[in-house]
Every structure is written in structure tokens, then in C-alpha cells.
C-alpha positions as CSV (number, residue, x, y, z in Angstrom):
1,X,0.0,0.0,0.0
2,X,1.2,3.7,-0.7
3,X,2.9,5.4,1.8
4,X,1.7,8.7,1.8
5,X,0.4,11.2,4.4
6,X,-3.2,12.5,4.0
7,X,-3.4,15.3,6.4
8,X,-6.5,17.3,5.1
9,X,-8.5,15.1,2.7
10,X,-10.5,11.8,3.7
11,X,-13.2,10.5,1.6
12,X,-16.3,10.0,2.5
13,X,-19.8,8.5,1.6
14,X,-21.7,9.0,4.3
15,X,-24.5,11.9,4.0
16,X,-25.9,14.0,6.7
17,X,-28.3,11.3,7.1
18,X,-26.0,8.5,8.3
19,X,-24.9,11.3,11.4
20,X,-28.7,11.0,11.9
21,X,-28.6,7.4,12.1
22,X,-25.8,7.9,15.0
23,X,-27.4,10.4,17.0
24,X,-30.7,7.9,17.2
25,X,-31.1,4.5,16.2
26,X,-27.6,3.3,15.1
27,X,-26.6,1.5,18.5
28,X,-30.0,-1.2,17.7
29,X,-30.3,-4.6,17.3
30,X,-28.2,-6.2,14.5
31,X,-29.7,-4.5,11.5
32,X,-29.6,-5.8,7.6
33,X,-26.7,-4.0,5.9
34,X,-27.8,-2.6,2.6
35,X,-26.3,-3.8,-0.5
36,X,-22.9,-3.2,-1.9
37,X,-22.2,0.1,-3.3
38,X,-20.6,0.3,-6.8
39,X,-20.4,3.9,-7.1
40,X,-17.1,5.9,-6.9
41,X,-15.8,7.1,-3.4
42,X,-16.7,10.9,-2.9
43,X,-14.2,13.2,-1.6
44,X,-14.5,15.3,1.4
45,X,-12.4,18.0,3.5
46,X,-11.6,16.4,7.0
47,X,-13.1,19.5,8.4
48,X,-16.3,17.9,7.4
49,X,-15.8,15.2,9.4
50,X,-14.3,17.5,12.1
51,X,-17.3,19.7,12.4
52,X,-19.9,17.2,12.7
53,X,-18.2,13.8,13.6
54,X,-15.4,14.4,15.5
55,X,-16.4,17.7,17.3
56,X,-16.3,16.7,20.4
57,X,-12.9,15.3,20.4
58,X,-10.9,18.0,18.7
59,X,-8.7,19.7,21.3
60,X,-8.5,17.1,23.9
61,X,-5.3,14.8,24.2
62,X,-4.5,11.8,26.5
63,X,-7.2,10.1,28.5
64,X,-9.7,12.9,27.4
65,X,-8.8,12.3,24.1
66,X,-9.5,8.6,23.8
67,X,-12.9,8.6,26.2
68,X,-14.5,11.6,24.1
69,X,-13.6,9.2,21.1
70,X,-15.0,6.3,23.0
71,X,-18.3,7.6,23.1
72,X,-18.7,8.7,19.6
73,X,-17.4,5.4,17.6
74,X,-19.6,3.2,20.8
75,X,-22.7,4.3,18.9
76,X,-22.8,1.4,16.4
77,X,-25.1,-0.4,14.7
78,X,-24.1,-4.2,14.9
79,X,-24.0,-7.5,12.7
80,X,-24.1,-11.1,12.8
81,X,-21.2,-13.0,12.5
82,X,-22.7,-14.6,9.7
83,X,-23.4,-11.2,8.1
84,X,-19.8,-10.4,8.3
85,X,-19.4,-12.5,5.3
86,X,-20.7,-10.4,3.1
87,X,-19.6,-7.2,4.6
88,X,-16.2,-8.5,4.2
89,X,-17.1,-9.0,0.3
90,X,-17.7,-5.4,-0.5
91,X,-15.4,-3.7,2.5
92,X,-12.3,-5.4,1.2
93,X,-13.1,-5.6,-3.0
94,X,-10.3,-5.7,-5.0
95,X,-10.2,-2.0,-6.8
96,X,-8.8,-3.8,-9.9
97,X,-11.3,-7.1,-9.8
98,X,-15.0,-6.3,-8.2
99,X,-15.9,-10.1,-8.3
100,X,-12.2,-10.6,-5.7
101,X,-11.0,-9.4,-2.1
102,X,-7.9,-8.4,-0.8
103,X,-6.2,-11.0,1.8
104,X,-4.9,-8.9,4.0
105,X,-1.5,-10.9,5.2
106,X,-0.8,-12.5,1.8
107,X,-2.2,-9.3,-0.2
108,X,-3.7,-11.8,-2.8
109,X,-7.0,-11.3,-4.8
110,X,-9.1,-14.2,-4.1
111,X,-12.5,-14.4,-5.6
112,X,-15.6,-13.6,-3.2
113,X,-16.8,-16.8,-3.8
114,X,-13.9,-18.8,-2.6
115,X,-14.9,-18.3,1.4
116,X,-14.9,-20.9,3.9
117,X,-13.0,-23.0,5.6
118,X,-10.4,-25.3,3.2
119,X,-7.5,-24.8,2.4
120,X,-6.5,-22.5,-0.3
121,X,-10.4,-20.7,0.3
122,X,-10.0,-17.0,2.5
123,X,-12.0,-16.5,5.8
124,X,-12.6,-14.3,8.7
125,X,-9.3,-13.3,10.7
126,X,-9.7,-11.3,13.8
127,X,-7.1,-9.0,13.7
128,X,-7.3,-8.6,17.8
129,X,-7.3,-12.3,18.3
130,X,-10.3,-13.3,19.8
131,X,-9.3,-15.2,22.6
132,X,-7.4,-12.1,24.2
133,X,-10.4,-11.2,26.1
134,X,-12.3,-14.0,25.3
135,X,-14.9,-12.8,23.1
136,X,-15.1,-15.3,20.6
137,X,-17.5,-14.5,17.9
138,X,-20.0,-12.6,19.9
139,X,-21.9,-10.1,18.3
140,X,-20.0,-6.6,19.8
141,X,-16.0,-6.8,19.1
142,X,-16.4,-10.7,18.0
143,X,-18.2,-9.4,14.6
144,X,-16.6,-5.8,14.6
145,X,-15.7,-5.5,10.8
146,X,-13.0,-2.4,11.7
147,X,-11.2,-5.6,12.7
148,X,-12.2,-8.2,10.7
149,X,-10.2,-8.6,7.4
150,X,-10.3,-11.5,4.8
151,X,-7.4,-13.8,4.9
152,X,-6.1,-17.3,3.7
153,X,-7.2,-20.1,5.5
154,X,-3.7,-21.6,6.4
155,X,-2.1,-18.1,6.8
156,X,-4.9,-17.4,9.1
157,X,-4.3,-20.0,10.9
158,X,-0.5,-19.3,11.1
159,X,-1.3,-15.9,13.1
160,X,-3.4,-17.8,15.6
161,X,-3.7,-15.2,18.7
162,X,-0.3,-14.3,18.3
163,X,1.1,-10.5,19.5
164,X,2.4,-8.3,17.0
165,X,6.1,-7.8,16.9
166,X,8.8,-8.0,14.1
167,X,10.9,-10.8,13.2
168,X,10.6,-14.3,13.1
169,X,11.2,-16.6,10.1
170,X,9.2,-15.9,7.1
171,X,5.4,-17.3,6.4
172,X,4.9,-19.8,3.7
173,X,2.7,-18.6,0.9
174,X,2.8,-14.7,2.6
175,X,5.8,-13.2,1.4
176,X,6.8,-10.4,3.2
177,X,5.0,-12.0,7.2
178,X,6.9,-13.4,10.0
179,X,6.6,-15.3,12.1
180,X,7.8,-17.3,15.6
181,X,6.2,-19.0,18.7
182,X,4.8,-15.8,20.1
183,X,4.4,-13.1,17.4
184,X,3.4,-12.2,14.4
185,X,4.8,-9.6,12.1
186,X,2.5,-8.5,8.7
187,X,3.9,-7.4,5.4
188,X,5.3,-3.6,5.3
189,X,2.0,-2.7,3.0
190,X,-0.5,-3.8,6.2
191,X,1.5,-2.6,9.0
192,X,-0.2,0.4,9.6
193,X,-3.4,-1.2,9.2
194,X,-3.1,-3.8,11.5
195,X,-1.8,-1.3,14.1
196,X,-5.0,1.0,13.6
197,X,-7.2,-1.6,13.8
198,X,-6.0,-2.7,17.0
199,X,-5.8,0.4,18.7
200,X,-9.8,1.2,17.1
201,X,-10.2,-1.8,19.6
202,X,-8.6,-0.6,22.6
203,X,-11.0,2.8,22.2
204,X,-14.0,1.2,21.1
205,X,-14.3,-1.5,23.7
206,X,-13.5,-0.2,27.5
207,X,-15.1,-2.5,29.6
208,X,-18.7,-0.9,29.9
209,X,-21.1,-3.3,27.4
210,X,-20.6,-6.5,29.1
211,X,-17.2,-7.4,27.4
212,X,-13.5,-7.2,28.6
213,X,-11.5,-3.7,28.4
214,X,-9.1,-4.0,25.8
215,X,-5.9,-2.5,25.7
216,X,-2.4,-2.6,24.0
217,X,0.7,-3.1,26.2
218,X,4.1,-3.5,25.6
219,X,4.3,-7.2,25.9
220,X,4.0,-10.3,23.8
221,X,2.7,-14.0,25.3
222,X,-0.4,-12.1,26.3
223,X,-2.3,-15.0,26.4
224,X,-6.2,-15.2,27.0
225,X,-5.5,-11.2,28.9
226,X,-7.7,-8.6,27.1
227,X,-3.8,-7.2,25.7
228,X,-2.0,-7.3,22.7
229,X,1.3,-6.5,22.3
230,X,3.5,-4.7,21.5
231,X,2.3,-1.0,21.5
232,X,5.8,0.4,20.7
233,X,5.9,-1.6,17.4
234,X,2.6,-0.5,16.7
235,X,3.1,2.6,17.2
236,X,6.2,2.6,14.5
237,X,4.0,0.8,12.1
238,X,1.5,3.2,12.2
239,X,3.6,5.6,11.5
240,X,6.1,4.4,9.0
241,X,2.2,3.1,7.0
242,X,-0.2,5.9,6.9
243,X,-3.4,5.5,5.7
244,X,-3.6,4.9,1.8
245,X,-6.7,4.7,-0.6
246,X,-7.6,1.4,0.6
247,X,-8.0,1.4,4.3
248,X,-9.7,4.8,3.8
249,X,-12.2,3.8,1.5
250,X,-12.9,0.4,4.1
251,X,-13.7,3.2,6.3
252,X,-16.1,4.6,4.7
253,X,-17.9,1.4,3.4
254,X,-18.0,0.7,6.9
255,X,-19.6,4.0,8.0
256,X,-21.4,4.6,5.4
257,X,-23.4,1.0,5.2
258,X,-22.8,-1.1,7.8
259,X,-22.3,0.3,11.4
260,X,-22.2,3.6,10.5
261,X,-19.0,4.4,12.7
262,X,-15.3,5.1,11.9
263,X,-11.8,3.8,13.0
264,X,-10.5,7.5,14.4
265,X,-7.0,6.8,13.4
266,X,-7.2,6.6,9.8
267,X,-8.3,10.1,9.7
268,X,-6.8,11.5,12.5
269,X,-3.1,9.1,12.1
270,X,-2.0,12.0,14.5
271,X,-4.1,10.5,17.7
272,X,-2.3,7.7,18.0
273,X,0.5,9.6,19.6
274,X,-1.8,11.8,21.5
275,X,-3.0,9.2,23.0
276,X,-0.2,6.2,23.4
């Protein structure tokens, strides 16, 4: 993925109606998402986003920072696992191949069709490992699709609930992963993805809905804790892969159609230090 900075411009497809649909309804029961869109992404100044979305963050640093953003990305609407599918089938399309996804660890286009559980098909990795924490597939973080990423079956199963950390010897069938008994390390064009996507976790879920507070640490061997490690790699990879045209547009698929709320640090890269 590209490695370039996006400081004022996100896109966006979500109207004034979907903020509508988080100031009421949007934290309901599991809702039906509505069909795939096919039209191009729209672009937007961040200072769209900033004076609607966001306003209530902007300012704040730290602990003040991360609750404020807490709140406004808690109001969700959720899916079924089994939905996740589907939204995985138009959140991760291949920009060159509409009928394909993206694997996220192996970066290969695989057609849509091809999910399930043999070898050589893609399914559902959970980017924070389920079992740290213990959520399993629950409907909450267990089918949160800011998470939740297409991948190969084997290479999937490769990652396990391993931390994130770099070295190891290298993934068969993945060029560019790593691997070893307790970590995980993702090819340089998914770093900063993966990092996001963990720390979106560690804001969006806090303890207060009847699952375990999740947070980053330092640490790898984190077990069934609600930690993954390690924050200062992380951190690096977030910054050495900013956002590119991809992860934005997943995004915005994902606000715009399916639970109408957005992963903070792919358009505000910046928080992650305010924060960690």
C-alpha cells in the first residue's frame, strides 16, 4: 500500500443522514446492511468530518482524548457473524477485480466466492485475536468489521492469537509475514493497518457493554489477557504506514453502510501519539 500522508482530505460516503442514524437509532439490534455500493468514493475536507463527527474530540489529548472518542465510535449499529461475510465482500473488493477481495496478510486477490473453511479458500481473521479477552465470535468486538479482514485459511491459521512484533522466520505462501512461537509480524503494506485496527479496539471496547476492556501493552505472550502487544511496534508501524486509498475507503464502506462508525486513526493518524 502507498505510503503517503493525507493530512487534510478523507473521503467519505456518508450523508448528513447517516450522522442521523448515529445520533438515534444506530446502536440497535443487528440491522440488515444494505447492499454493496458500486459507485465511486466521494471526496470530502476532514473538516467535514471535524465539524460534525469528531467535534467533540478535537482539542483534547490523552485520556480525554481517547474517552471523548470512545463515546462517539460506541454508537454502532451491529452484525451477525454470519453477516460479516458479506460485509467483508464489499469492505475489502479488489479496486482492480470487483468479483475478488484483498487477503490482508498475503495481499492476494481471491474471488468472493472462494470463502470458507479449506484450504486454499480466505475466511474471517480477527485481527485482535479473539481469545485475548475472550470474546469469541460474539456479536459486539467478536463481529466488529474495523477488525475483521479476509485472509487465507492456512495463513490465518499461522497468526493464531499471536502479539504483534517484528521478526521471526518468514510465512509460507505470505511473502513479506513473519513469524515465531509468540508473534506475528504483517507485510510492510499492512503494518499500519493492522496497528490502527488494534488500537480502534482498545478505544472502542473499554469494559462498559458487558465485554472485557481491551488495551495494548508492551508485551508479547499475552495469552487469554484482554492485551496485545506490543504498543511500541505498533506505534512505529502506524507511523512508517499511513493510511492509503484502501484502508480509507474500508472506512467509509464501513460508516457509510454497515455500522455507521469510523476507525479515528485513519483520519486523525495524528491520535495515535496523543493518545499512546
Amino acid at each position: 500500500m502507498s505510503r503517503r500522508h493525507l493530512p487534510y482530505r478523507r473521503p467519505l460516503l456518508a450523508t448528513f443522514a447517516a450522522f442521523a442514524v448515529l445520533a438515534g437509532t444506530a446502536a440497535a439490534a443487528p440491522a440488515t446492511p444494505t447492499a454493496p455500493r458500486t459507485t465511486p468514493v466521494a471526496e470530502t475536507p476532514l473538516a467535514t468530518l471535524d465539524d460534525t463527527y469528531y467535534q467533540d474530540a478535537l482539542g483534547k489529548t490523552g485520556t480525554q482524548l481517547k474517552s471523548a472518542l470512545h463515546s462517539i465510535i460506541s454508537v454502532q449499529t451491529k452484525i451477525s457473524y454470519s453477516q460479516v461475510w458479506d460485509a467483508l465482500k464489499d469492505t475489502d473488493q479488489d479496486p482492480a477485480n470487483s468479483s475478488n477481495v484483498i487477503l490482508l496478510y498475503t495481499g492476494r486477490s481471491e474471488p468472493k466466492s472462494d470463502n470458507g473453511g479449506a484450504v486454499g479458500q480466505w475466511n474471517r481473521e480477527h485481527v485482535w485475536a479473539k481469545s485475548h479477552g475472550d470474546f469469541g465470535t460474539s456479536t459486539g468486538p467478536g463481529t466488529d468489521i474495523h477488525h475483521l479482514r479476509p485472509e487465507d485459511v492456512t495463513v490465518n491459521s499461522v497468526r493464531g492469537n499471536k502479539d504483534f512484533d517484528n521478526g521471526g522466520t518468514a510465512v509460507s505462501g505470505a511473502a513479506g509475514n513473519y513469524t515465531d512461537s509468540d508473534s506475528f509480524e504483517p507485510r510492510d503494506a499492512v503494518k499500519g493497518d493492522v496497528a490502527r485496527m488494534i488500537l480502534y479496539m482498545a478505544v472502542r471496547y473499554e469494559g462498559d457493554d458487558a465485554f472485557a476492556d481491551l488495551e495494548p501493552n508492551d508485551r508479547v505472550n499475552n495469552g487469554s489477557a484482554p492485551n496485545i502487544g506490543r504498543l511500541s511496534v505498533l506505534k512505529q508501524w502506524s507511523q512508517e504506514d499511513p493510511p492509503d486509498s484502501f484502508e480509507e475507503r474500508r472506512n467509509d464502506v464501513i460508516f457509510d453502510q454497515y455500522q455507521h462508525n469510523r476507525n479515528p486513526f485513519i483520519d486523525h493518524p495524528e491520535w495515535v501519539e496523543a493518545i499512546w
